[in-house]
C-alpha positions as CSV (number, residue, x, y, z in Angstrom):
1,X,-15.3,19.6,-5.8
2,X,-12.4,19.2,-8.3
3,X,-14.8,20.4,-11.4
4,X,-13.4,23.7,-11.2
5,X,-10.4,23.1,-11.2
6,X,-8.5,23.6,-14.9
7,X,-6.8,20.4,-16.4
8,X,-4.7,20.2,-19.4
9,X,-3.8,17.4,-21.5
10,X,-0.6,16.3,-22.3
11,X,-0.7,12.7,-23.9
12,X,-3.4,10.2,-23.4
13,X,-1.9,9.3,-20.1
14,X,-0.5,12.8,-18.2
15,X,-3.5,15.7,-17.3
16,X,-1.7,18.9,-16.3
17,X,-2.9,21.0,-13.4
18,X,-1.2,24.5,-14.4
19,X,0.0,26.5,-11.6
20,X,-1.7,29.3,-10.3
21,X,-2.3,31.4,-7.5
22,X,-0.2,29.9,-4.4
23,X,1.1,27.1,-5.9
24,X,4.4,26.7,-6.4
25,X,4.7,24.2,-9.0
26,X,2.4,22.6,-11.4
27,X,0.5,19.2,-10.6
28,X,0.4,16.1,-12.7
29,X,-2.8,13.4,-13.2
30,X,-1.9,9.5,-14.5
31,X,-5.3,9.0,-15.7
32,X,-7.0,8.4,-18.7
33,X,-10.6,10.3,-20.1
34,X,-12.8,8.1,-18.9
35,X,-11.2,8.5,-15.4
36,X,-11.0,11.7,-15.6
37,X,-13.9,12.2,-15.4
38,X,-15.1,9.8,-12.4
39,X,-11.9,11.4,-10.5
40,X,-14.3,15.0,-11.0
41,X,-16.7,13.8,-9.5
42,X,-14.7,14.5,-5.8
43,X,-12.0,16.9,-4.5
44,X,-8.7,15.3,-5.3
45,X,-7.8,17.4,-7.8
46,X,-7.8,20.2,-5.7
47,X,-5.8,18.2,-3.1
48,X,-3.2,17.9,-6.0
49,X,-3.5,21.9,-6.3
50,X,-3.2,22.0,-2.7
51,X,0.1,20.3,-2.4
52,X,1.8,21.9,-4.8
53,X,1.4,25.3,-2.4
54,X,3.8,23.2,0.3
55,X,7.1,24.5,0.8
56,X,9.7,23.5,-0.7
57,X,8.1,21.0,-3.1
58,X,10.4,19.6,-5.8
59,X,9.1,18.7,-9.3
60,X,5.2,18.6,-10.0
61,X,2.8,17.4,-7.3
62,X,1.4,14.1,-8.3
63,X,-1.2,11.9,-8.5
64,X,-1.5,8.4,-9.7
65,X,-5.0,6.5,-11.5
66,X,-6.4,5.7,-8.4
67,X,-6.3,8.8,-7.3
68,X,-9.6,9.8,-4.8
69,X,-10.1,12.3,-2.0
70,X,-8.1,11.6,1.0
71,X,-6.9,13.5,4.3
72,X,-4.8,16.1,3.2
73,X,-2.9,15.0,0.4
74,X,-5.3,12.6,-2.6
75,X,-4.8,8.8,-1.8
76,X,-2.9,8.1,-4.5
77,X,-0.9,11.2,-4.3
78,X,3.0,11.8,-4.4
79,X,5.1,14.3,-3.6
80,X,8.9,15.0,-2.5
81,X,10.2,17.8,-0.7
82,X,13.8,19.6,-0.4
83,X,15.4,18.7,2.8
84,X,16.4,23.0,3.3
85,X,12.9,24.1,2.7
86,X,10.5,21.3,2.1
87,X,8.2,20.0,4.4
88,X,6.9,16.6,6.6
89,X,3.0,16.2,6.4
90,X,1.3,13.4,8.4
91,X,-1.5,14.1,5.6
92,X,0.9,13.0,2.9
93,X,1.4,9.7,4.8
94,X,-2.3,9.2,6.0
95,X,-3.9,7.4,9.0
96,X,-2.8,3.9,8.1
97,X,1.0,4.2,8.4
98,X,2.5,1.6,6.0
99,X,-0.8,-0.1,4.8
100,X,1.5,-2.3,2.3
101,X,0.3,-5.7,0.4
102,X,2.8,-8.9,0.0
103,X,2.9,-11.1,-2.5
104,X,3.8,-15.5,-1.9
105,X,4.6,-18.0,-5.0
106,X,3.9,-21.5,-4.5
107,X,4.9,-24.5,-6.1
108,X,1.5,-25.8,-6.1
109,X,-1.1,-25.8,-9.3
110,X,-4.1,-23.8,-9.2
111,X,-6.8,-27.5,-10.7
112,X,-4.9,-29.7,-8.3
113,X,-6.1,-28.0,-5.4
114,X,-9.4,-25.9,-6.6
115,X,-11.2,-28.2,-4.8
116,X,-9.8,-27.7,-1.2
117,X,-10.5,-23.5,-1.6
118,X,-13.4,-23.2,0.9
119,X,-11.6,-25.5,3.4
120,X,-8.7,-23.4,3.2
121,X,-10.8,-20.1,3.3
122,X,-12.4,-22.0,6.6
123,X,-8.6,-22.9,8.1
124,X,-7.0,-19.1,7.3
125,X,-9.9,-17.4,8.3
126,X,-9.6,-18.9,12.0
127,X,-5.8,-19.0,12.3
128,X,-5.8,-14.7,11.3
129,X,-7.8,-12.6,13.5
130,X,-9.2,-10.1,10.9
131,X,-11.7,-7.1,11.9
132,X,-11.8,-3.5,13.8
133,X,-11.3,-5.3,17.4
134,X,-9.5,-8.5,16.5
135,X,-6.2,-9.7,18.7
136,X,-4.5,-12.8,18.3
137,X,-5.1,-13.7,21.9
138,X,-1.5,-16.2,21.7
139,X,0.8,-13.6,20.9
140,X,0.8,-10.3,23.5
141,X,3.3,-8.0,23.5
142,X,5.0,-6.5,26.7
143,X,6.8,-3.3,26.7
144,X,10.0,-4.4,26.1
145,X,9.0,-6.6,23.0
146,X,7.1,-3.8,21.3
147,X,9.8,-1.7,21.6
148,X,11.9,-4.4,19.6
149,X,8.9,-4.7,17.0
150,X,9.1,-0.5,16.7
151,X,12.7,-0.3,16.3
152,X,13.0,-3.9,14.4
153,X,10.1,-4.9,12.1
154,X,9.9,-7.7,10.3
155,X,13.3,-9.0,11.5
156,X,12.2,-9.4,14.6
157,X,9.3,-11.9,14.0
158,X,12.3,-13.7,11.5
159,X,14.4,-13.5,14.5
160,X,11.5,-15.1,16.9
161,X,11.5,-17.8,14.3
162,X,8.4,-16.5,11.8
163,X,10.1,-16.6,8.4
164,X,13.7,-16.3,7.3
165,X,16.4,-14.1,6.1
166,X,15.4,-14.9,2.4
167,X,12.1,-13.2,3.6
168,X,13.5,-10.1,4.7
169,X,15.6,-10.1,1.6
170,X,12.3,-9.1,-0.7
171,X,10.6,-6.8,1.6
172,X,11.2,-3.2,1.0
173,X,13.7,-1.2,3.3
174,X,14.5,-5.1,4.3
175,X,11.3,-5.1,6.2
176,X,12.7,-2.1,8.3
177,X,11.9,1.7,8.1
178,X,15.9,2.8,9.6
179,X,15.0,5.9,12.0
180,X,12.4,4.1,14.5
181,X,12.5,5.7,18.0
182,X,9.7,3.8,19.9
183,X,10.2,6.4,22.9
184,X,8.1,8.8,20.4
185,X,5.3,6.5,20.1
186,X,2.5,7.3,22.2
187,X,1.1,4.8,25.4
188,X,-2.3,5.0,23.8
189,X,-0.4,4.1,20.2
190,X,1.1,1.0,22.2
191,X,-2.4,0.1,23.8
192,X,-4.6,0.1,20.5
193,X,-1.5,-2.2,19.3
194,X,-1.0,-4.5,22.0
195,X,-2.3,-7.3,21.1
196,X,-3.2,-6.5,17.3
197,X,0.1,-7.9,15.7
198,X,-0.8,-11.0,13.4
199,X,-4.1,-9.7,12.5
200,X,-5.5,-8.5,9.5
201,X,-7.5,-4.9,9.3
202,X,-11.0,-4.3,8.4
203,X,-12.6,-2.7,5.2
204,X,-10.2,-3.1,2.7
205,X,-7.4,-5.7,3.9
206,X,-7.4,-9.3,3.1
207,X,-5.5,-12.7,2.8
208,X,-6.0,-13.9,-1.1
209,X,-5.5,-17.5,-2.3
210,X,-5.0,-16.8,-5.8
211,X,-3.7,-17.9,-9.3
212,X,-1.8,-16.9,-12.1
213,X,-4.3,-16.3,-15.0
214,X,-2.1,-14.4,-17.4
215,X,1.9,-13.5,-18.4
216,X,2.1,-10.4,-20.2
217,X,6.2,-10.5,-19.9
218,X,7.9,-14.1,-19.9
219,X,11.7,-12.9,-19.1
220,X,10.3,-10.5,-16.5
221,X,7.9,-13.3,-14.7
222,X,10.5,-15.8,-15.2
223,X,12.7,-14.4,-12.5
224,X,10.1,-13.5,-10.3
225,X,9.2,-17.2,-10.5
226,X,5.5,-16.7,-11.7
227,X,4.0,-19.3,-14.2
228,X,0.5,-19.7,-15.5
229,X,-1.8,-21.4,-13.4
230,X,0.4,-21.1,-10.0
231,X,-0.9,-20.8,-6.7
232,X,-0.3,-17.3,-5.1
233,X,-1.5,-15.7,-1.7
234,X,-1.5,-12.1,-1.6
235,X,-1.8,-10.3,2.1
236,X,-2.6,-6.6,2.2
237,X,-3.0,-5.1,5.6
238,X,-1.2,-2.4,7.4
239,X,-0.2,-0.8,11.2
240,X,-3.5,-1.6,12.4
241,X,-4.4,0.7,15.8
242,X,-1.1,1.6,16.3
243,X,-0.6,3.9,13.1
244,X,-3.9,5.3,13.3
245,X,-3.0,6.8,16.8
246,X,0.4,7.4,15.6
247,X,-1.3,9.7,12.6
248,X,-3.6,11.1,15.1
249,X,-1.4,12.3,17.3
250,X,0.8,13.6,14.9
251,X,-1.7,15.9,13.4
252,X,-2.1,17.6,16.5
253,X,1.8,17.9,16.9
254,X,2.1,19.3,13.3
255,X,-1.3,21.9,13.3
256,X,0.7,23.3,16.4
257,X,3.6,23.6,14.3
258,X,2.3,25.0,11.0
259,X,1.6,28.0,13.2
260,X,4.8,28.3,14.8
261,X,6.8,28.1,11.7
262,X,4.0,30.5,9.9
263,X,3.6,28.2,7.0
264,X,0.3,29.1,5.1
265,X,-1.4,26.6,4.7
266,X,-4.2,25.9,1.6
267,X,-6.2,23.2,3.8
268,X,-5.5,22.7,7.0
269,X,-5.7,18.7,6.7
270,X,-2.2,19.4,5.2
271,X,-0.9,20.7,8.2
272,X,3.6,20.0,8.3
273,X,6.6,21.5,9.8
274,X,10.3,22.3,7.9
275,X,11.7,18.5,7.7
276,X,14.7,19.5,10.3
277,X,12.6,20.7,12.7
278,X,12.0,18.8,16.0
279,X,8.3,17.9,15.4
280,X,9.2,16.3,12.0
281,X,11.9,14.4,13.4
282,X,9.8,13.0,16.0
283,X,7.1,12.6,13.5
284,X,9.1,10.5,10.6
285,X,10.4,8.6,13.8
286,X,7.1,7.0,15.2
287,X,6.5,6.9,11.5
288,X,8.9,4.6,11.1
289,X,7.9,2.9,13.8
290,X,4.7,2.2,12.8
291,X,5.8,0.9,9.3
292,X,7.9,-1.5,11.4
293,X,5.0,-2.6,12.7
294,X,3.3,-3.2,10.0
295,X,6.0,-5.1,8.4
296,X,6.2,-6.9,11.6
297,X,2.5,-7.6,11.2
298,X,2.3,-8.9,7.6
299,X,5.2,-11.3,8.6
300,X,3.6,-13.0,11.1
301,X,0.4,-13.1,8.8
302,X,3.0,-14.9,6.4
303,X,3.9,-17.3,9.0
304,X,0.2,-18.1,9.9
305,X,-0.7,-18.7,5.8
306,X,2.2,-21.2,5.8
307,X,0.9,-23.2,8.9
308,X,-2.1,-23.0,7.1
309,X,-1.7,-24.6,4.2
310,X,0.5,-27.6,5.7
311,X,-2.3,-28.2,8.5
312,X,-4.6,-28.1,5.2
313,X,-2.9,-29.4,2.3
314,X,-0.7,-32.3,4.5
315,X,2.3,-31.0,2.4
316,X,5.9,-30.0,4.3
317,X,7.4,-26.4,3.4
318,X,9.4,-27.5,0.6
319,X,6.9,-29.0,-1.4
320,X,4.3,-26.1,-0.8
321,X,7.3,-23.5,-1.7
322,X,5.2,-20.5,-0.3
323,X,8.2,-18.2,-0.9
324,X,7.9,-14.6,-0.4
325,X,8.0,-12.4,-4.2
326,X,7.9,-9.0,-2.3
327,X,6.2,-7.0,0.6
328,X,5.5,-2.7,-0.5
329,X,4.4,-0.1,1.5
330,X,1.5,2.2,0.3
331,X,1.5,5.1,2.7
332,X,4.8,6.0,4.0
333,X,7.1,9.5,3.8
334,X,11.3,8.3,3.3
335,X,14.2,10.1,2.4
336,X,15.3,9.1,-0.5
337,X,18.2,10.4,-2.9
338,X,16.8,10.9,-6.6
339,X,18.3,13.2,-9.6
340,X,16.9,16.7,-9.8
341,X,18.3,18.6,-12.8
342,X,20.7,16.5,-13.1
343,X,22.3,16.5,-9.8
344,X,21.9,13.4,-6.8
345,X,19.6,15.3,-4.5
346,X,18.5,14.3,-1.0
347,X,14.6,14.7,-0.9
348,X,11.4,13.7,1.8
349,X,9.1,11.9,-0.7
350,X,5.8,11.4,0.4
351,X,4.1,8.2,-1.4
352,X,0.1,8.4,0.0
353,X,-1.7,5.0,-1.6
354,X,1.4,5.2,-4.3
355,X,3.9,2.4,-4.5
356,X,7.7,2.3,-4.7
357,X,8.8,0.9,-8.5
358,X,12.4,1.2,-9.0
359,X,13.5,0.3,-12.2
360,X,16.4,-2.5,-13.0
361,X,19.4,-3.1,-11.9
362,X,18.5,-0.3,-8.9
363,X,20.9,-1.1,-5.9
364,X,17.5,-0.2,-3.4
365,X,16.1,-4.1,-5.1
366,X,16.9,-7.8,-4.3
367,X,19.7,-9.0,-6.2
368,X,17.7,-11.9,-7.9
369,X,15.5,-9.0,-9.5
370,X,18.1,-7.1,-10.6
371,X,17.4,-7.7,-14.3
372,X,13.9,-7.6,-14.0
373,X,13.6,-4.0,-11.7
374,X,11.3,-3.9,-8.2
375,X,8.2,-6.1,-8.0
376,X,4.9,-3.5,-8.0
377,X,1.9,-5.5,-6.7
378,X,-1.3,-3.7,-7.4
379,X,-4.7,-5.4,-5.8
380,X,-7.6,-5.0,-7.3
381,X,-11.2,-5.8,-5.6
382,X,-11.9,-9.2,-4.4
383,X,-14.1,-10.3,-7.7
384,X,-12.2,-9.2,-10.3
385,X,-8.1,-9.9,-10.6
386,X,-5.0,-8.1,-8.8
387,X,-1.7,-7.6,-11.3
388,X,2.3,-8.0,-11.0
389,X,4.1,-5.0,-12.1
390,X,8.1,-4.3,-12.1
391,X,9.2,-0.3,-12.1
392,X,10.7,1.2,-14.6
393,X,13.4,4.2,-15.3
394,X,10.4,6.4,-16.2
395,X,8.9,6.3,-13.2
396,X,11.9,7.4,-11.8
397,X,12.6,10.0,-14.1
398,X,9.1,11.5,-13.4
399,X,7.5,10.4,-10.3
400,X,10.4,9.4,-7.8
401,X,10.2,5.6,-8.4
402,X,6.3,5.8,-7.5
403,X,3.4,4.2,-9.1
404,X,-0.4,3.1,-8.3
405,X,-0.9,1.2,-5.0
406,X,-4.5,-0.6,-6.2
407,X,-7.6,0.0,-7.9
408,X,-8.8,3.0,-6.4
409,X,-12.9,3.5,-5.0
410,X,-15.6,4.7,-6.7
411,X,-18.4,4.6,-4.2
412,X,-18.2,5.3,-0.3
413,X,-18.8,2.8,1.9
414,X,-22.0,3.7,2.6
415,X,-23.3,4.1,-1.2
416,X,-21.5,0.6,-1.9
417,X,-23.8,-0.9,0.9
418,X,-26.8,1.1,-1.2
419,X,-25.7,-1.0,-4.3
420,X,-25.4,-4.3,-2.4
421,X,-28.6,-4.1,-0.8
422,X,-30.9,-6.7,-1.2
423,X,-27.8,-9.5,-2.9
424,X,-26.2,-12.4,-1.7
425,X,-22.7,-10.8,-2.6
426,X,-21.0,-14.2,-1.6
427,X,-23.4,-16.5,-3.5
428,X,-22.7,-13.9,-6.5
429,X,-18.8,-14.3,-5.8
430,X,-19.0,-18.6,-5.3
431,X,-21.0,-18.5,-8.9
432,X,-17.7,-17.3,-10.2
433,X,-15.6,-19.3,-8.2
434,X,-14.4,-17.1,-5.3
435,X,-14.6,-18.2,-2.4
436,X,-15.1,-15.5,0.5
437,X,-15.2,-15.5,4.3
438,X,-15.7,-11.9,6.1
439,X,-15.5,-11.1,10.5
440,X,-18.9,-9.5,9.3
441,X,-21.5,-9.2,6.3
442,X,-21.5,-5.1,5.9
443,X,-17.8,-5.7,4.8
444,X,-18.6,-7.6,2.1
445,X,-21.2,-5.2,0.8
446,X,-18.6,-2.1,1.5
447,X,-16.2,-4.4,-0.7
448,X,-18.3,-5.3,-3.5
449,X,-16.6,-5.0,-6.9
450,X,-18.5,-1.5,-8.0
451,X,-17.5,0.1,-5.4
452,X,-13.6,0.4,-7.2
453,X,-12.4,1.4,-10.6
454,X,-11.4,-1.6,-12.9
455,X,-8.0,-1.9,-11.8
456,X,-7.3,-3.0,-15.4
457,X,-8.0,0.5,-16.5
458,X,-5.5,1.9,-14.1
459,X,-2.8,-0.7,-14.6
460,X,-3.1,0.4,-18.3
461,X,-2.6,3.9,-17.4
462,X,0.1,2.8,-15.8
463,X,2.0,0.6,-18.0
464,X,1.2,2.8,-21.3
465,X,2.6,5.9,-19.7
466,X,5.8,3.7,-18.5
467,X,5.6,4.1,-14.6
468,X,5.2,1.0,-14.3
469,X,5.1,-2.2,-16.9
470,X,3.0,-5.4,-16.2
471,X,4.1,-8.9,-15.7
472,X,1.1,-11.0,-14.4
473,X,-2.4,-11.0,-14.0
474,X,-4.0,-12.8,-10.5
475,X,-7.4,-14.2,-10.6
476,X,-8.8,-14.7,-6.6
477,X,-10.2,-18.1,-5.9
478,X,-10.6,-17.4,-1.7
479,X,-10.3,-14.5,0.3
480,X,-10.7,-13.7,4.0
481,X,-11.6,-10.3,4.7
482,X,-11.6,-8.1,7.9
């Protein structure tokens, strides 16, 4: 449990971990008190501790408000490594490689089509396989077109006629990890992934119809295109079976390598190898794949919401304008070149449930958001609201471009099904307008609104400690869940 483990306060916003005993550098907590005290209540703290033992780390270990116990490194944690000394850890990645969340603008107005919600609902939620053993029967891959989706991502389902250029233009990376080499991805990896491409994941993943409920920063949400009372769809889902076998593998590889390289490790959940080494390579490779994946996968999600809405709706693309804002990934390792004591430095950051926010006028963001900086889209639970966000030149300065990734849970899955016993969870949710359709009824109750933080309260952290500053606020009006 992280109650031992001694935190200092800096501001109202930054909790120190000091170093002590193996680490090598000092951790730092985005939280507020009343956080801080729920975030006790588990073992990420320590995991923060942990990972500041790694070789080679640069800068503090770090952790972000939604920070809970994870494999390995917290979800929610960030760290970056030297590329001499540091270090690749699958545990700073996690099991779902690339679990990222997408953001689409419309042209449509949230009270002129309220009413068709559930039939929507009803039309997305059998057009998206969603669940632990969904596959979207009209779309198999054979060997030679998942090696394209490995090495490609989202530009191949662009190139297969799903989406377009402008698409790939507001996707981190240009919906493409560079590095992919699908001959170290795994024929059991290929198998669980098959046929899972244009399906949404289980637990936490969904397809929201949403709407714009508030503007905290007109210039900002202005070139984003957002405006009060606008229809939005947010999609959050990730590698599926693919990057969990990817991870799974990899842990393996890596434990094997931990002891070859003697690197002493504080947990071994945190197992890695020296970044140049051979099993890194191969690791950060089928890494990559996997992220192309799941940008492949969210893209043809994107394509399936379109069709969607003009079966539903009646309306042609341009006068539905479902245009893509921006796709993140949450759990991803990528070298990246950032400033370290004043010098351009080549570092491995690890961002584990921890979002890329690049501030303005960064040449790594579309060119229509140049002024504005990279769009941070932070879900919250499916009753409550998700937020807009653009990055900022703190969070750069301090946490290599990295913010939150979501609300962060509070109860396991099994405590939230404790909570939810005994409700109608979706009668609750249509009493406040939400309309929600689920592959099974334990989701739901898993995904009820106490089992998170109040993203609010994170998002605050967030914006008042400048990693981050917030544009919009997203109320859900229909979600489809795994």
């Amino acid at each position: 449990m992280s109650t031992d483990i001694d935190v200092e306060k800096l501001d109202d916003f930054r909790w120190l971990i000091p170093k002590k005993g193996k680490m090598r550098t000092e951790g730092l907590v985005y939280t507020d008190e009343k956080m801080l005290a729920e975030i006790r209540k588990d073992a990420s703290l320590e995991q923060v501790a942990n990972v500041a033992c790694l070789p080679g780390i640069v800068g503090r270990s770090l952790a972000m408000p939604d920070i809970h116990w994870g494999y390995g490194f917290p979800i929610g944690g960030v760290a970056a490594f030297d590329m001499e000394n540091g270090i690749v850890s699958p545990g700073g990645v996690g099991y779902d490689i690339n679990c990222g969340v997408r953001l689409l603008r419309s042209d449509l107005d949230a009270a002129e089509i309220r009413d068709r919600i559930p039939t929507l609902v009803g039309a997305l939620f059998r057009n998206i396989p969603s669940g632990v053993g969904s596959r979207r029967k009209d779309l198999k891959l054979s060997a030679n077109k998942m090696d394209s989706v490995l090495a490609q991502g989202a530009g191949w389902a662009v190139s297969h006629g799903y989406g377009s250029q402008e698409d790939l233009e507001h996707i981190e990376e240009g919906g493409c990890i560079p590095g992919g080499k699908p001959e170290f991805v795994s024929q059991r990896a290929r198998t669980r992934g098959k046929d899972q491409l244009g399906t949404l994941g289980s637990g936490n993943h969904f397809v929201e119809i949403g709407l714009v409920e508030e503007i905290y920063d007109e210039t900002s949400a202005r070139i984003l295109s957002l405006r009060k009372g606008q229809v939005t769809v947010m999609v959050h889902t990730g590698s599926r079976g693919l990057g969990h076998q990817v991870c799974d593998d990899y842990i393996k590889v890596l434990l094997n390598a931990s002891a070859k390289y003697k690197i002493d490790l504080p947990d071994k959940q945190l197992c890695c190898a020296p970044v140049a080494s051979k099993e890194s390579r191969q690791y950060l490779s089928a890494m990559a794949c996997a992220a192309n994946f799941a940008f492949c996968n969210r893209q043809l999600i994107t394509h399936w919401v379109r069709e969607t809405f003009q079966q539903v709706l009646q309306m042609g693309p341009g006068e539905l304008g479902l245009d893509l804002v921006y796709d993140v990934c949450h759990n991803i390792a990528k070298v990246e070149t950032h400033e370290v004591d004043g010098k351009a430095q080549k570092l491995c950051v690890h961002r584990k449930g921890a979002t890329r926010a690049l501030p303005p006028h960064s040449p790594f963001i579309p060119e229509d958001y140049k002024e504005a900086g990279q769009p941070v889209l932070i879900p919250g639970d499916m009753g409550r609201y998700s937020y807009v966000l653009v990055g900022t030149d703190t969070a750069l300065r301090e946490t290599f471009g990295s913010t939150c990734h979501g609300a962060g849970r509070l109860l396991s899955r099994h405590q939230a099904k404790k909570v939810a016993k005994g409700r109608a969870i979706i009668r609750e949710l249509e009493d406040q307008g939400i309309y929600v359709q689920s592959a099974g009824k334990g989701t739901i109750k898993e995904e009820i609104s106490e089992a998170y933080k109040d993203v609010a309260d994170v998002v605050n952290v967030v914006h008042q400690a400048g990693i981050g500053k917030k544009v919009a606020r997203l109320k859900p009006m229909g979600v489809i869940k795994g």
